[in-house]
C-alpha positions in Angstrom: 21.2 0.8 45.8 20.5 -0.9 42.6 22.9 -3.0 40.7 22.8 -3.2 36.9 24.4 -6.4 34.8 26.1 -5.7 31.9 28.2 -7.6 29.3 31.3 -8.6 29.3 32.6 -6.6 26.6 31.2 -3.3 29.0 33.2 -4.4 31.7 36.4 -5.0 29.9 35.7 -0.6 29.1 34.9 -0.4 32.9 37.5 -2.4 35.0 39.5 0.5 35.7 37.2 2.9 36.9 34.0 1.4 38.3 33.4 0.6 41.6 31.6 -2.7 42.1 29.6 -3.7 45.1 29.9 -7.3 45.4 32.0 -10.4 44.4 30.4 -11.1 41.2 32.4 -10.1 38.1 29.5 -9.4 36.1 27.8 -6.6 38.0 28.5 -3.3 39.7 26.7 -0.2 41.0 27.0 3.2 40.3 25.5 5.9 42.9 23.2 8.3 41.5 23.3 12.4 41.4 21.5 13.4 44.5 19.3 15.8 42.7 16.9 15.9 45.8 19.8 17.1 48.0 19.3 20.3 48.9 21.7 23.1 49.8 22.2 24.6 52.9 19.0 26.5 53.3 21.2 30.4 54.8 22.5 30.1 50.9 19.4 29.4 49.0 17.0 32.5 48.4 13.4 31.5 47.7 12.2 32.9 43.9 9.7 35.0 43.7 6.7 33.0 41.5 4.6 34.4 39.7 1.7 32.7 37.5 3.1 33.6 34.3 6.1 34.6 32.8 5.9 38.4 32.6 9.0 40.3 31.1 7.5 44.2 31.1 9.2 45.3 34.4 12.4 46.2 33.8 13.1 47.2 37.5 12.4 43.8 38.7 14.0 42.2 35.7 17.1 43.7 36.2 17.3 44.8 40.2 20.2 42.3 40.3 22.2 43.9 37.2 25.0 46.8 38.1 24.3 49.8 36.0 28.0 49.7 34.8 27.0 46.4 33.3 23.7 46.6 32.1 25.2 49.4 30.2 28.2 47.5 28.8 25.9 44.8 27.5 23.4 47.3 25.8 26.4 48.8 23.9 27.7 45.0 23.4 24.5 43.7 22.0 24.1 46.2 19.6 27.3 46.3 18.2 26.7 42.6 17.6 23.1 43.6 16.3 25.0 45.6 13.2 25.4 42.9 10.7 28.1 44.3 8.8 29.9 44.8 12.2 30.0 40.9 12.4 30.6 40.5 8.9 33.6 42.4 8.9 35.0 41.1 12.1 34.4 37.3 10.9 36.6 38.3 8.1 39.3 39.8 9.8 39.5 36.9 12.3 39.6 33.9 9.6 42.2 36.2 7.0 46.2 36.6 6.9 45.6 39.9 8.8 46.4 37.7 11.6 48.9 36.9 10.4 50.5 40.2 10.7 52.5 41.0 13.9 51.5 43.9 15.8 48.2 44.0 14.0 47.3 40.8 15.6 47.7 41.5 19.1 45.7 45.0 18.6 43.5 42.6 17.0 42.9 40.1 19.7 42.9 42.9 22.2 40.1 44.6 20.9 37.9 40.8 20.8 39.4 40.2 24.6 38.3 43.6 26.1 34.6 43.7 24.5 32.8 40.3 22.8 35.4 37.9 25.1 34.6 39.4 28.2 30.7 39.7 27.5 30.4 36.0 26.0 33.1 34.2 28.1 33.3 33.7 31.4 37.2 34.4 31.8 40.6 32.4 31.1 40.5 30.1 33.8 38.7 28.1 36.4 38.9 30.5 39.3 37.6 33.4 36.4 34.5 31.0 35.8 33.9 30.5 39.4 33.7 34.1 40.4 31.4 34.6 37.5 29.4 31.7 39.0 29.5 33.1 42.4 28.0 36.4 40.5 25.2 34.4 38.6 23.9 32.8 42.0 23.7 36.1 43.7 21.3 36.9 41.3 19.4 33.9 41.6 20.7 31.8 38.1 23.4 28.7 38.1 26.1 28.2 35.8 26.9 25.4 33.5 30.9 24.9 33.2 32.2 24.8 29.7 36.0 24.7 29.5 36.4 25.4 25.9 38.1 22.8 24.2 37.7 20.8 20.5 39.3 19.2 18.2 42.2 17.3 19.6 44.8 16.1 17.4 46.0 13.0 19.3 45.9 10.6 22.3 48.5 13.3 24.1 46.1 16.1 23.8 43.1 14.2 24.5 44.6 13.1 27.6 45.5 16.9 28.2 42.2 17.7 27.7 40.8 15.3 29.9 42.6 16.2 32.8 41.3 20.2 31.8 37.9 18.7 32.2 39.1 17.2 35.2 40.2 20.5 37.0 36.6 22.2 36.0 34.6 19.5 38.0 37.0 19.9 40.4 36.1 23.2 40.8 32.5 23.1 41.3 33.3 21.9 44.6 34.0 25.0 45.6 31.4 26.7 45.0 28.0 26.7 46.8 25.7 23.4 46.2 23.4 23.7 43.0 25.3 26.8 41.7 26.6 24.4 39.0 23.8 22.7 37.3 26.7 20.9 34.8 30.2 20.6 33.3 30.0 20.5 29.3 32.4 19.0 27.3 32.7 17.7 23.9 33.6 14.7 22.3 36.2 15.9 20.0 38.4 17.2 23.1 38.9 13.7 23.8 38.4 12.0 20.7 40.0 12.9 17.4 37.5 14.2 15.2 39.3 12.0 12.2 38.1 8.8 14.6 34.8 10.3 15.3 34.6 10.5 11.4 35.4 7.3 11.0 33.7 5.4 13.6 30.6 8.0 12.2 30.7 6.1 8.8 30.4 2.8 9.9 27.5 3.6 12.0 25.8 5.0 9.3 26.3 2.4 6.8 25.8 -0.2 9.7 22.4 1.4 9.9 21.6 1.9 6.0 22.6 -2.0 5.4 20.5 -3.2 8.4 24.0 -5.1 9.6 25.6 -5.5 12.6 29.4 -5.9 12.1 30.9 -4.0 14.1 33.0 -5.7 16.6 33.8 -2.9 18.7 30.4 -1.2 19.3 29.1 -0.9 22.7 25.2 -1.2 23.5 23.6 2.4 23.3 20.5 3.7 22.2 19.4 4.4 18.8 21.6 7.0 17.0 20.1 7.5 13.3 16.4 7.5 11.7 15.4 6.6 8.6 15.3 10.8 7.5 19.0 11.2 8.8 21.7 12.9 6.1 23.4 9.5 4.8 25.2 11.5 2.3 28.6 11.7 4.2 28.5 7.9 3.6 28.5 7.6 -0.1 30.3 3.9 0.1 31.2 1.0 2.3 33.6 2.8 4.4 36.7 0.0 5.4 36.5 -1.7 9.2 38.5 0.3 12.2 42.2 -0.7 12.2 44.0 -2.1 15.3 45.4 0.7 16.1 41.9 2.8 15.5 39.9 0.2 17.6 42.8 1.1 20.6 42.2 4.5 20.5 38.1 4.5 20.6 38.6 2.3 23.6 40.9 4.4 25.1 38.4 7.3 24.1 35.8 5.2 25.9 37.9 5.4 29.1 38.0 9.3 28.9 34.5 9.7 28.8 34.0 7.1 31.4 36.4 8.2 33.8 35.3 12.3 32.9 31.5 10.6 34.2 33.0 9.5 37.5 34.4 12.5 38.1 31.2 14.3 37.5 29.2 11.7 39.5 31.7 11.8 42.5 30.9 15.7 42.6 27.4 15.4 42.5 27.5 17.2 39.2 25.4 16.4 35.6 27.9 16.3 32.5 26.5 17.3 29.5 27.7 16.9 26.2 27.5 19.1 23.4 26.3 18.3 19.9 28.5 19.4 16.8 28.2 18.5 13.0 25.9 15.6 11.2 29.5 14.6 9.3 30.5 12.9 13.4 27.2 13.6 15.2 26.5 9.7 14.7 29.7 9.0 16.9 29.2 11.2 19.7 25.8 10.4 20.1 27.2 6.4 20.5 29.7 8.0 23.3 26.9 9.6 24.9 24.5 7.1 25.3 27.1 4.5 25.9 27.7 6.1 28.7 24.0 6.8 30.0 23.3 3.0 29.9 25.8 2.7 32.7 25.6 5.9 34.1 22.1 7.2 34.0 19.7 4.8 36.2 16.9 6.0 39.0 15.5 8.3 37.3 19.0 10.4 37.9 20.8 11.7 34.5 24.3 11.7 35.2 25.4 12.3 31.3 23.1 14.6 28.6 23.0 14.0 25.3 22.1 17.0 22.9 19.4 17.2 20.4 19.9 20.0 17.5 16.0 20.7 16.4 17.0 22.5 13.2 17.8 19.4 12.2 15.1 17.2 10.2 15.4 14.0 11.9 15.6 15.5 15.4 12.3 15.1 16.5 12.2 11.3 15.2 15.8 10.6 16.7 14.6 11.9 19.9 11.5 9.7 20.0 13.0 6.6 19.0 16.1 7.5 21.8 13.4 7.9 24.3 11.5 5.1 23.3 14.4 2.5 23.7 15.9 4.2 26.9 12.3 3.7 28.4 12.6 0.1 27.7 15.7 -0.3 28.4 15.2 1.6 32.4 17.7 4.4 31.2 16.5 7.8 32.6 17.2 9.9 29.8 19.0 13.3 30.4 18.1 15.7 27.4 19.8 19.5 26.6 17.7 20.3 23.7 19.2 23.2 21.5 18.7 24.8 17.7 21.6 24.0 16.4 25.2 25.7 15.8 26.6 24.8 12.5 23.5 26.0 9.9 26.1 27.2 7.6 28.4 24.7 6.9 26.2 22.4 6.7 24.4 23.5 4.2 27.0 24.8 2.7 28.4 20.8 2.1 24.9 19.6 1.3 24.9 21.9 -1.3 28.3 21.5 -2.8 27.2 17.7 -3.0 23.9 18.6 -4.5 21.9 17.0 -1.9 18.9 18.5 0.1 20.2 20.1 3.4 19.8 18.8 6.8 18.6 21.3 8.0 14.9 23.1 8.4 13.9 24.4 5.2 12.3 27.4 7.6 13.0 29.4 10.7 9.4 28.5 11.7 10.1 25.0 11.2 12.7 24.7 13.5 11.0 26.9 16.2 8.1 24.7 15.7 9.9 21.2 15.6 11.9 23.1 19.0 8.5 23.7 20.6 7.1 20.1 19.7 10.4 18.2 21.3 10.0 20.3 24.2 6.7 19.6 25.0 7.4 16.3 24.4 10.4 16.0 26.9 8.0 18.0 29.6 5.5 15.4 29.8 8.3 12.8 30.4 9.0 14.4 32.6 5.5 15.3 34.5 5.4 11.3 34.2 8.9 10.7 36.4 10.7 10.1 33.0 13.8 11.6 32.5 14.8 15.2 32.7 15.7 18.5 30.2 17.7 21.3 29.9 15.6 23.7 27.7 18.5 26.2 26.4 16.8 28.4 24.1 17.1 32.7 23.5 13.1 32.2 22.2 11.0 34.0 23.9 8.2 32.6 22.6 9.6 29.1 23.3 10.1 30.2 26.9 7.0 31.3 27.6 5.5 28.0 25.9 7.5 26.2 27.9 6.5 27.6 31.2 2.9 27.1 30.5 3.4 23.9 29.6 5.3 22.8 32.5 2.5 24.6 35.1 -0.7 22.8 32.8 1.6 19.2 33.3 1.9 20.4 37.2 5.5 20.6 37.0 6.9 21.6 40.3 9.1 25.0 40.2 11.3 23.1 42.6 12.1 20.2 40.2 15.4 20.2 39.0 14.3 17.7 35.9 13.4 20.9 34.0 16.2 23.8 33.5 16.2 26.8 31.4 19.3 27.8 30.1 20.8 30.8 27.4 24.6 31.5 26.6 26.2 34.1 29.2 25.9 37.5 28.4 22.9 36.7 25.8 19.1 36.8 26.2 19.2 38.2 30.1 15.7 39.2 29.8 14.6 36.0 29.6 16.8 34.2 32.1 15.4 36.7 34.5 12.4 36.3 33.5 11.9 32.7 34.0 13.9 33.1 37.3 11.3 35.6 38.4 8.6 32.9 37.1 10.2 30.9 39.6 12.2 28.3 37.6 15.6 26.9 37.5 17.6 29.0 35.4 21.1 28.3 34.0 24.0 30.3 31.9 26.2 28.8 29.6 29.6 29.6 30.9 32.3 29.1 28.0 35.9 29.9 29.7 39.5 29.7 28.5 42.8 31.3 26.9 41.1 33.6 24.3 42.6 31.6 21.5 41.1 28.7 22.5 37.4 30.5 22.5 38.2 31.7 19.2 36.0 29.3 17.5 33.2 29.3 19.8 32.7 33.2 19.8 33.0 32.8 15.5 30.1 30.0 16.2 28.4 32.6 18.4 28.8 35.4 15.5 27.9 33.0 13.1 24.9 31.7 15.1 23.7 34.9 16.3 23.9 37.3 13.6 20.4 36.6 12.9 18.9 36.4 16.3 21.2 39.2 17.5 19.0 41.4 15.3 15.8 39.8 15.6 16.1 40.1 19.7 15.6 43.8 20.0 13.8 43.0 23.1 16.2 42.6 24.9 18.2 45.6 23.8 15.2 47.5 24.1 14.1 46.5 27.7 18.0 47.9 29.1 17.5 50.6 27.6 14.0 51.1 29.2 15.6 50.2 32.5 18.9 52.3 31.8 16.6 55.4 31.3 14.6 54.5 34.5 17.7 54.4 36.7 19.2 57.6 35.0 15.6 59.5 35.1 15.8 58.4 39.1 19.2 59.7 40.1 17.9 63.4 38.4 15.1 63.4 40.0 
């Protein structure tokens, strides 16, 4: 057990929560995820490996699929796939028309009974389990993502938290490994107005090369040199009193929401949102990992958004100083969620957009951060979640992973796509033989409501573009219904 010595200033965040080990006020321990632990062996069913990642048979691919929903999904998926379909539906959803009673309920009943229940993983804990329960049947995990944002105040941050609270909870319940994380996001238990804030001064902190910011924690780098500065046009004014209370009690949240997840033997990742409070919950985030992540076990994830510019760099210089540092880093790296708005607001400001000029650039700044991430990995460095709907990524992935001699049983490498999106390639890297996850968003519909317009938003493009996948069940739905005639 190894014991890490931090500052004062740490501790002070710490006291309540941490566990220390001996008589010294100036150190404690913290007991890594057992990532080596492995289930009870009557649970576990040993993948099928294969040498490469081969996504032409369809009755292999989907052998663990029920016809009933391998048909639902087909018709799901293309009625996303119709562009104007999501067009008009993201218009109903954001107008008055909800407005109206009667036509609001027929409204959200329609969204409930198809795009909910193929996206989200139900309303509640138990719903998410059972969908869990389904997954590992079929040989994939889940990742737990109770589907809150944007609280308003300490009250509902502290509501939230205990929400979070309740979903780790729940993983004990399910088999061991069937929950490869819990997600949460920062602005569940952190008002995005602070985030905002505390976003500012790190940015100008950074810009002025000046380090005045009494409250700041140690973490790892946050910015580069090519991050969007233009939220910060001036010296924003120093946190209040009252402000520098509530990022401490923030602090404790996301502390406390770690110990939870470490005394369940479960990772917590956190998801990224927009470059305007990015900076901030990247400062939670790897906060947190310096006393958190440590033998080469990530307890806490930080996400890295490759259509943005200054991902790649941010991710090398965050690497580079965890290395240094001995922080194991825990990386989910994505494409990003929010292309619109932000360049929407770059543009209104007349300043170039954050994002990848090119679809291409971001599949190739994806690929290169990948890669990158895999041989930390190879080298005992750190460990990935690789959640991408790219086939082409996938299958890059994979070879890279068998040329580094990445172990199918190491569970420093995960694949992962949204529930209910890109099955062909979740089973396809399961049949490959790796670790395979789902993204499990669950909650009151109401609360989902921006996370399925983020999916609309987000997926309108690769909804259409991935006609492979509606293609290969309708290969398979043909095979099973050409069977049962003949």
């Amino acid at each position: 057990m190894a014991t890490r010595v931090v500052s004062p200033k740490l501790l002070q965040n710490l006291r309540y929560f941490i566990r220390p080990i001996n008589s010294a006020p100036s150190s404690f321990t913290v007991s890594p995820i057992n990532f080596t632990e492995k289930p009870d062996p009557t649970i576990i069913k040993p993948p099928t490996t294969t040498s490469t990642l081969d996504l032409g048979d369809v009755k292999e691919l989907f052998s663990s699929v029920p016809t009933t929903k391998l048909l639902r999904s087909s018709i799901t998926l293309q009625m996303a796939a119709l562009e104007p379909m999501v067009d008009l539906g993201m218009w109903v959803l954001n107008s008055r028309i909800m407005e109206t009673p009667g036509l609001r309920e027929v409204i959200l009943g329609t969204v409930k009974h198809t795009f909910f229940e193929h996206f989200c993983a139900g309303e509640n804990p138990d719903d998410a389990c059972q969908a869990v329960l389904k997954l590992w049947d079929a040989g994939l995990r889940g990742m737990l993502d109770y589907g809150l944002e944007h609280a308003a105040d300490n009250e509902s941050c502290d509501r939230n938290l205990e929400g979070f609270f309740q979903t780790v909870e729940s993983t004990k319940s399910l088999p061991p490994s069937s929950v490869s994380s819990v997600i949460a996001k920062i602005t569940a238990i952190c008002p995005p107005d602070l985030l905002k804030r505390v976003s500012d001064l790190l940015r100008w902190e950074y810009r002025e090369n000046s380090s005045s910011l009494p409250w700041k924690l140690d973490t790892l780098p946050i910015l580069s040199d090519c991050s969007p500065f233009y939220h910060t046009l001036e010296k924003p004014e120093p946190l209040t009193p009252q402000e520098e209370h509530d990022l401490h009690l923030a602090h404790q949240r996301l502390l406390k929401l770690c110990q939870k997840c470490l005394e369940a033997n479960v990772p917590l990742a956190i998801d990224a949102e927009d470059t305007s409070i990015q900076p901030s919950i990247d400062y939670f985030t790897y906060s947190a990992a310096i006393v958190y992540n440590k033998d080469n076990n990530p307890v806490i994830f930080g996400t890295i958004q490759a259509y943005l510019k200054d991902s790649k760099e941010r991710l090398l210089r965050t690497t580079k100083a965890a290395e240094k540092m001995g922080v194991p880093m825990g990386v989910k790296l994505v494409r990003g969620a929010y292309m619109s708005s932000e360049r929407q607001l770059a543009s209104s400001l007349g300043v170039e957009s954050p994002i990848h000029n090119t679809i291409q650039q971001t599949h190739a700044c994806y690929n290169e951060c990948a890669a990158f991430m895999l041989e930390k990995i190879s080298n005992a460095s750190g460990a990935v979640v690789l959640a991408t709907h790219n086939v082409e990524s996938g299958k890059m992935a994979a070879a890279k992973a068998r040329d580094l001699g990445i172990g199918l049983e190491n569970q420093k490498l995960q694949f992962a796509q949204l529930y209910g999106m890109a099955d062909t390639l979740s089973f396809g890297l399961r049949k490959a033989g790796f670790q395979v996850s789902k993204y499990l968003a669950f909650g009151p519909l109401q609360q989902l409501m921006p996370f399925l317009l983020r999916r609309a938003e987000e997926n309108r493009g690769l909804l259409s573009s991935s006609t492979l996948d509606r293609q290969l069940m309708r290969k398979e739905l043909k095979r099973r219904l050409t069977a049962t005639i003949l």
